[in-house]
N, C-alpha and C positions, 0 to 999 in steps of 0.2 A: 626227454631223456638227455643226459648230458653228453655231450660230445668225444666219440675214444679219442684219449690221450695218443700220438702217434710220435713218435723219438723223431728230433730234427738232427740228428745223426748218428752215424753207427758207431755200435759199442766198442767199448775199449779193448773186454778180454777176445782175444782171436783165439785160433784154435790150438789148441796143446803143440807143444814142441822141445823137439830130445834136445835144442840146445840147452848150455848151461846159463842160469839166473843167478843174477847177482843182485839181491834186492839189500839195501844199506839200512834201511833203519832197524834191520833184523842186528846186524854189527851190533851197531849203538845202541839197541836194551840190553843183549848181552854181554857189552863191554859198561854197562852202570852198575849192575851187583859186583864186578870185579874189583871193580875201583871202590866201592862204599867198603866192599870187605877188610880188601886188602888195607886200606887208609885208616880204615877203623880199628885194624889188630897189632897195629901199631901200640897201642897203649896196653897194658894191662886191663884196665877201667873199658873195655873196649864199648859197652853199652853208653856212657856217657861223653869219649869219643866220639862217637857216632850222631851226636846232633850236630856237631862242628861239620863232620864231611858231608850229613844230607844236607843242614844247609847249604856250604861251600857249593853241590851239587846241582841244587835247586836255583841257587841265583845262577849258576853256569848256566843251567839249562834257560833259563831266562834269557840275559845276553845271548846265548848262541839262537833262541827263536827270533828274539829281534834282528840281529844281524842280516839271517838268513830272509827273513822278510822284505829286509831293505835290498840287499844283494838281489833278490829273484826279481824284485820290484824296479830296479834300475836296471838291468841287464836282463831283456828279453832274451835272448839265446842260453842263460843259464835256466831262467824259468821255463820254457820248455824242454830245454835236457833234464830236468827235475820230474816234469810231470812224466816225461817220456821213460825216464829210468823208472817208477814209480808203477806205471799202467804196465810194464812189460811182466811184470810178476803174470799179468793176465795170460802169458805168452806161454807157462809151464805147465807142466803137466800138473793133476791134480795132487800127486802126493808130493811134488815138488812145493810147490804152495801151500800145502800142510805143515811141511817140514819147519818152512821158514817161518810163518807164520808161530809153527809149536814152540820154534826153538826161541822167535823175542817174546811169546806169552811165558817161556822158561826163565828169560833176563828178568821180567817184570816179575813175576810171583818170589825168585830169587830174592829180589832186591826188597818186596817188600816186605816178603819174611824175615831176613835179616834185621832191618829195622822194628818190626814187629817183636823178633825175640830181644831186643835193645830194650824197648820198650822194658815187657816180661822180668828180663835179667836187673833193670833198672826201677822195678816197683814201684812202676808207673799207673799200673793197672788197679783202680781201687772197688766197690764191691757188685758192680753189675757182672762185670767178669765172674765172681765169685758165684754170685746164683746160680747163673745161666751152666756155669760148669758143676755144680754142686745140683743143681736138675737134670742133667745129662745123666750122672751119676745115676744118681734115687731112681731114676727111669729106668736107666739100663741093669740095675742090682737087685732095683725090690719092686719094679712095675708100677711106681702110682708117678702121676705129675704133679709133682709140690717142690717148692722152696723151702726146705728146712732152714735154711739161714735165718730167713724170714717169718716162719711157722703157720703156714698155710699155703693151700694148692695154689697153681700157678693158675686158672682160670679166673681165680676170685680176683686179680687184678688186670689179667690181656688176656685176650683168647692168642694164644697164642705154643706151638707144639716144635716148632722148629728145631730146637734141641734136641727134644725124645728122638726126633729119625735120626740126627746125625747121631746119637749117642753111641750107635757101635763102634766109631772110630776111634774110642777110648779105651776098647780091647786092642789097639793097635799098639797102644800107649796111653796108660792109665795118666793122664798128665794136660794140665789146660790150653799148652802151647800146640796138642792135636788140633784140638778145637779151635784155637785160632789160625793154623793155617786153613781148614777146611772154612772158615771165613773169607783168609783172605784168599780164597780159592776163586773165588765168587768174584771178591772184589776187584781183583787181576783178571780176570775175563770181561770184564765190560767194556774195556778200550775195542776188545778183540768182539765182540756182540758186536760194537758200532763199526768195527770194520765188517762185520759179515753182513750187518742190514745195507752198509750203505753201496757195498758190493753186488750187495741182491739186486736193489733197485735200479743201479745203473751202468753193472758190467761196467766199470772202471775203479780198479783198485787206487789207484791216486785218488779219489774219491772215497775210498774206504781208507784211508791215510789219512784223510783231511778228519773225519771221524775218527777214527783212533788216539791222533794227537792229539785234539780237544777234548776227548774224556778223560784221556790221560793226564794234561796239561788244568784241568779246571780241580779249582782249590777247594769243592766237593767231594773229590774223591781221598784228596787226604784226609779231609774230614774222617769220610768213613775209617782210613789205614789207621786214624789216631783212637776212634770207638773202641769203648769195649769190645765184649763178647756179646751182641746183642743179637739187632735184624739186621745187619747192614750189609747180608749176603742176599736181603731183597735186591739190590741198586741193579742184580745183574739178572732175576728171573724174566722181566716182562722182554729185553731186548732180545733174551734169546727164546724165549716163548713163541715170540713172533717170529722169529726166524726161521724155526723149526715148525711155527702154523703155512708158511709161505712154501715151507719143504716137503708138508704133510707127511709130518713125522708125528703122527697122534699120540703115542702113546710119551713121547717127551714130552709135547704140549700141555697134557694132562699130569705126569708128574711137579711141571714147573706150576701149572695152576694148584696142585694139592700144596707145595711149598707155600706158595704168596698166600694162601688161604692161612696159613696156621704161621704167618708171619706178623701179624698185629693187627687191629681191628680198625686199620684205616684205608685197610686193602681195598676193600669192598668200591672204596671210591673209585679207587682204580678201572675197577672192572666196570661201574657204571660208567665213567666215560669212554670205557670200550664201547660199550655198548651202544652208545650215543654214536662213539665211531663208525661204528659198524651201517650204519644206518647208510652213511655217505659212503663209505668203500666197497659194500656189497652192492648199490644202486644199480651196473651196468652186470650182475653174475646171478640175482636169484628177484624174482618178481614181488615177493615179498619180504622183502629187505628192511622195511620200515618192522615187522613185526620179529624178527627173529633179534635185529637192535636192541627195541623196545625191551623181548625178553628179557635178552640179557641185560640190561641197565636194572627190570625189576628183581629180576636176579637176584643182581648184587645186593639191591635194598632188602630183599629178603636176607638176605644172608649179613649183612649189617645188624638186624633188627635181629636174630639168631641170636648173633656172638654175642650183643649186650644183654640178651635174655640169660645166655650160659653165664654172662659173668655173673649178672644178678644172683641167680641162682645159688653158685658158688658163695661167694660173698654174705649172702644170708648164712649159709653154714659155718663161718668162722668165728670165734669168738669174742671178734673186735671190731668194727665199727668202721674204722678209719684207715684207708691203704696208703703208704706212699704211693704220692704219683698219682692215686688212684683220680682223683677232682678230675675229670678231664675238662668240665665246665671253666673252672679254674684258670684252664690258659686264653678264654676270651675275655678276661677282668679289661685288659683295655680298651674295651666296647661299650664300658657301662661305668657310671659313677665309683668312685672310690667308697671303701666298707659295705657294698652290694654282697649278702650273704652269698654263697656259692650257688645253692640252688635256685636265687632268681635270678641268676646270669641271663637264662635262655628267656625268659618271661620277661624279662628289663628288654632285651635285644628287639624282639617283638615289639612291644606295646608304646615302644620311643622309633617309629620307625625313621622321622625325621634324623633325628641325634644317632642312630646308627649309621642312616647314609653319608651323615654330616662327618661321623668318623673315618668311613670308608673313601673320601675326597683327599684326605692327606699322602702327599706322594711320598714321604717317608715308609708308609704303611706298604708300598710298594717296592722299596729298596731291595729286602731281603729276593725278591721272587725277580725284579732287572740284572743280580750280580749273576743268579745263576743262569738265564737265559744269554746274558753277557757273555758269560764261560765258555758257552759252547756257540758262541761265533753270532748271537742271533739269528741264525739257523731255524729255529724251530717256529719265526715268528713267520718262515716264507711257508710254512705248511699249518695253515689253521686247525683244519679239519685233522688231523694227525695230532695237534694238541691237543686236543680235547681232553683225553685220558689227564694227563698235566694239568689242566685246568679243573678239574674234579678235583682229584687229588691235594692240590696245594691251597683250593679256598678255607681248610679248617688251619693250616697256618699263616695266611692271610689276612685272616680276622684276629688272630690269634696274636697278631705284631702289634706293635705301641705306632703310634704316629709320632715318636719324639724324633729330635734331628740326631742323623747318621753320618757320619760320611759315607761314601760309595765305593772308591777302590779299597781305602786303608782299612779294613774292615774285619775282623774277624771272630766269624759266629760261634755259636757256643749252645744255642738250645734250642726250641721245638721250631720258635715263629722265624730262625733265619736258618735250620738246615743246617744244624752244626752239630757234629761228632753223628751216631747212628739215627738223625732226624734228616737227614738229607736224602735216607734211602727209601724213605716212602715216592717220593718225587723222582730219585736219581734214572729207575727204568722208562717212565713215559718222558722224562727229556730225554735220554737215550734215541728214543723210538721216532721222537717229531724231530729230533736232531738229525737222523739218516734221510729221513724225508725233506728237511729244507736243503740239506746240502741236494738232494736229487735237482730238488728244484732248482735251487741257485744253479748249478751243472747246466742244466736243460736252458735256461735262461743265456750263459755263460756261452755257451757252445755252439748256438747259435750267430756269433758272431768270432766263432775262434775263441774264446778268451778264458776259456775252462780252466786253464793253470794259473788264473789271477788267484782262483779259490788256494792255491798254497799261501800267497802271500798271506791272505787277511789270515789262515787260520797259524800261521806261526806267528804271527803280531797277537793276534790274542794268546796265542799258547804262551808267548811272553809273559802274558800281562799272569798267565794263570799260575806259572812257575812261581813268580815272584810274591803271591800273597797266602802258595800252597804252605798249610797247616805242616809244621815240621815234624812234631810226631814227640818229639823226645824230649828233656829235659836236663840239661847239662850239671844241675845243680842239687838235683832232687835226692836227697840222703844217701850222699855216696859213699858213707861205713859200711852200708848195707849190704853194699854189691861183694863185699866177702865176709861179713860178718852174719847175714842171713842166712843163706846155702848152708853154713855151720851146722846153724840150729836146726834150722829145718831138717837136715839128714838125721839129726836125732829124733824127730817123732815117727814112730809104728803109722805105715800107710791109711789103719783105716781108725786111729785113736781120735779120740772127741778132742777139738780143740778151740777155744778160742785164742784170736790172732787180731793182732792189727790191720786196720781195713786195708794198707796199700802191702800189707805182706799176704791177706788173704788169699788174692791170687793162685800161689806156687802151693795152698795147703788144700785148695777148692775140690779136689778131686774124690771125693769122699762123702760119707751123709751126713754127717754130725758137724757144723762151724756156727761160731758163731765170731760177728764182725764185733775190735775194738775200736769205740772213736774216743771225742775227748771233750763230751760232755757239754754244756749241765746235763743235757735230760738223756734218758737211755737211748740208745740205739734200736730201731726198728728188727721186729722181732725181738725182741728182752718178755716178749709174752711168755715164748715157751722157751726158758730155759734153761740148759741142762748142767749138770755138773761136770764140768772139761777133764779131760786126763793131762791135758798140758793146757797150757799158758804163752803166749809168743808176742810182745810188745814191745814197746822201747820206754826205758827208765825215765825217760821225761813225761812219761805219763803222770808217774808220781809227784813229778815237782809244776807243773802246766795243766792238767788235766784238770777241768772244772768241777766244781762240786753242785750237786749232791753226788751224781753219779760218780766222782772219781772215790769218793768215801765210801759209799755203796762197793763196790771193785775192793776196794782193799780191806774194807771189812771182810766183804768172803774171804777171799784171800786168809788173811788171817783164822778165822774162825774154820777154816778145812779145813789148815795143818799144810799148807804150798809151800814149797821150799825149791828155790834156785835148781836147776838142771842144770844149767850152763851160762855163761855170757860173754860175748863180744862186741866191743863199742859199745853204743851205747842198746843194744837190745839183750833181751834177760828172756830165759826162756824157764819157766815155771811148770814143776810138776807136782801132783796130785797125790798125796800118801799114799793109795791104791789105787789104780788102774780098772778101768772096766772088762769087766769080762767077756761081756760080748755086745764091744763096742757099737756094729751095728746096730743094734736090736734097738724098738723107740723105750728109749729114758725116762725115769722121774723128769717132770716138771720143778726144777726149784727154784724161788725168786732170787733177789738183792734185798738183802737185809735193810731194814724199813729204822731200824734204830741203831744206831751210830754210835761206838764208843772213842772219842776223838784221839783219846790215850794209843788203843790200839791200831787205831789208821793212821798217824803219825808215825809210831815204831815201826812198822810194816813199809813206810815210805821209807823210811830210812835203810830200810833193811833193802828196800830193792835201790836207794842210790847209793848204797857202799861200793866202793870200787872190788874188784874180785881181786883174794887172797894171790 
């Protein structure tokens, strides 16, 4: 049996005291929404402002980590007045510590909402946002789980329910900008997770500081801030899952487990290297430990093998064949010869076991999974056993990465195999989690010979490095007519009228059951299965003159052939209404397709008609 761990010195929080605390980083999250606000409303455009001052922001915050890194690091009496100011948070009472603690998770949620509604106001957000809020809807209005945008349940592509729970918060506010703050709700607490775990484990808040900054500071989490509306309110279940299994608070533990369950179907991994975890962390508390592991790790394979049976399932029952996205084989093509049909991915991968290992050697294939362990201090590489979960978890995007050459710092991700935009939150809770447990350790290590406040300096040098490569979220140049010419039109269409919209205007129309997304061709847009005849119309007039054919011909033939005619326009968007109106818009509609033959006479006249300038 292994040997109890015993502390080589005493904790940092002492016991409660009615002095007054002054703990400083609470200041400065508070005082960064003020300044992003205030600097941003400077302009009219204030959404597209606002990538100027997060940048400006983000590099400061850069510079002033390194600064401080080097300052702590040359001047010893400053680095322990830092830890010292830092640990004394330990010294207040408990609601004093909540306070301060609420009021910089207040700065941070502030701050990224702000930029969030930039985002929104800036029609940035193109159509995963749309479903996920147009499921919310359908869920909470007429009880079934389906993607109307798309024309079929939402099982037949993810197992996946996390919308339907949160869907009542759109009786707060019928409106998709709810739903993304209850996102970034999520996503603003996980700095605050990794200060309560690493708080947990070693009664020193300077410790939970060191945690904090580095979740904050690592260019994953903007990833998530820049996501859609997707999962990327996982990043924050497992860190406080555990916190509150540590607190034995059961019945949060179990709500957070019913969350990550009905968060996407990669969970499961999750939970098997719980389980695997568990094996090592229960060894000195229950005699058999090896079996209750065990359990759980088959568990989760149960419950794996479950959710692709309900997708199966589902998916048989739709009228089409082929999902976006759905191929998940699809994302190991770089494992296997080039033109390898999709289904013998997995059978290719197997039966070449050499040339699989042989791919798995390339240290590029490794890049994407060293930036994030990088991010957070490498941390999580001084607690093995505490990675485990992480190691589960990241091997399907692992395999899933190319072995072409990267660079390493300059770098920025973008899809499943590097953890870019809501791919980084499958991973983002077990680095969380081995993250609190190597700072423990580094600590433990550290503090043994006095030197426990070196861990500021390394983690503001990384926090450095993380500022500067963090995803900036917005887009200074993204169709900025839009930002008053939009809101226009949009105010003219009836809350719950059928409409199709432009995919980066979809967004702001999402909230309803009937949409369908415009892109710009050749071939239709996903979902074009089932659909329906629109009460409005909402695109911009270069669709007419840029839009590829067949599909742009197809579009303006209906058009034409219904009898559409101009509603309104500003700049360059036109907002198109329908001779008659639905009368009971909700209700499910005829099916009607795009016209299969083309009079080129009348798609031309119609083009012109929608790029005349307004009278």
């Amino acid at each position: 049996m292994a040997k109890k761990h015993k502390p080589k010195e005493q904790p940092s929080v002492q016991a409660p005291s009615s002095a007054k605390i002054f703990w400083l980083p609470t200041f400065v999250l508070a005082a960064i929404p003020a300044y992003v606000i205030v600097e941003s409303m400077q302009a009219h455009d204030f959404a597209h402002r606002a990538y100027f001052v997060q940048n400006d922001l983000l590099n400061s915050l850069s510079w002033m980590c390194f600064a401080l890194a080097v300052l702590l690091a040359v001047f010893p009496p400053l680095r322990r007045l830092a830890h010292e100011h830092l640990d004394s948070l330990g010294q207040a009472t408990l609601s004093a510590r909540l306070s301060w603690l609420g009021a910089g998770f207040l700065g941070v949620f502030v701050w990224f909402n702000f930029i969030r509604y930039c985002q929104y106001r800036a029609f940035l957000l193109p159509q995963d946002t749309t479903c996920n809020v147009n499921t919310a809807y359908t869920f909470l209005h007429h009880g079934v789980l389906e993607w109307p945008i798309w024309g079929m349940k939402v099982f037949s592509l993810h197992f996946i329910y996390q919308w339907a729970v949160f869907s009542p918060f759109l009786l707060i506010k019928n409106s998709p900008v709810t739903l993304l703050f209850v996102q970034n709700f999520f996503i603003c607490s996980a700095p605050f997770a990794a200060y309560a775990l690493a708080v947990r484990l070693t009664r020193s808040p300077a410790a939970g500081f060191v945690g904090m900054i580095l979740t904050l500071s690592t260019p994953y989490l903007y990833e998530l801030l820049t996501s859609n509306l997707h999962n990327a309110a996982l990043c924050a279940f497992l860190p406080w899952m555990m916190y509150f299994l540590y607190q034995g608070r059961w019945a949060l533990v179990g709500f957070l487990v019913f969350l990550m369950i009905g968060s996407v179907e990669q969970v499961p991994f999750i939970f098997a290297g719980l389980g695997l975890y568990a094996i090592y962390a229960l060894r000195e508390r229950v005699p058999r430990n090896w079996v209750i592991g065990l359990s759980v790790t088959a568990a989760a394979g149960a419950l794996f093998v479950f959710e692709q049976a309900v997708k199966k399932h589902y998916a048989s029952l739709e009228g089409i064949s082929h999902f976006m996205g759905a191929g998940q084989w699809e994302l190991l093509r770089a494992m296997v010869p080039a033109g390898t049909p999709e289904a013998e991915i997995p059978k290719q991968m197997l039966s070449h076991p050499f040339r699989t290992m042989g791919m798995m050697l390339s240290l590029y294939k490794y890049f994407p999974v060293l930036r994030v362990l990088f991010s957070m201090g490498l941390f999580p590489l001084l607690a093995p056993f505490e990675l485990i979960p992480f190691l589960t978890t990241v091997l399907p995007q692992v395999l899933a990465a190319p072995p072409a050459k990267a660079p390493f710092f300059n770098y920025h991700p973008i899809t499943y195999h590097d953890f870019g935009l809501h791919h980084g939150a499958y991973i983002f809770g077990p680095l969380v989690f081995a993250t609190a447990h190597g700072i423990m350790k580094a600590r433990e290590r550290l503090a043994a010979r006095g030197w426990q406040s070196w861990l500021l300096v390394w983690a503001f040098a990384v926090s450095g490095v993380g500022f500067k490569y963090a995803h900036r979220t917005l887009n200074p140049n993204w169709r900025e007519p839009w930002f008053d010419a939009m809101p226009a039109l949009i105010e003219r269409i009836p809350p719950q009228a059928r409409v199709w919209v432009d995919e980066y205007a979809s967004a702001h129309l999402s909230a309803r059951r009937w949409i369908k997304v415009i892109q710009w061709g050749p071939d239709e847009p996903y979902g074009y299965h089932k659909l329906f005849k629109p009460d409005y119309v909402l695109f911009s007039k270069a669709f007419a003159a840029y839009a590829k054919p067949p599909f742009r011909d197809k579009m303006l033939q209906f058009f034409a052939d219904n009898g559409y005619v101009k509603d309104a326009e500003r700049a360059d968007a036109v907002l198109l209404k329908a001779p008659q109106l639905s009368l009971d818009p909700e209700s499910v509609p005829a099916w009607v397709p795009l016209p299969d033959k083309i009079d080129p006479k009348k798609v031309e006249a119609f083009a012109q008609y929608l790029l005349a300038p307004a009278p």
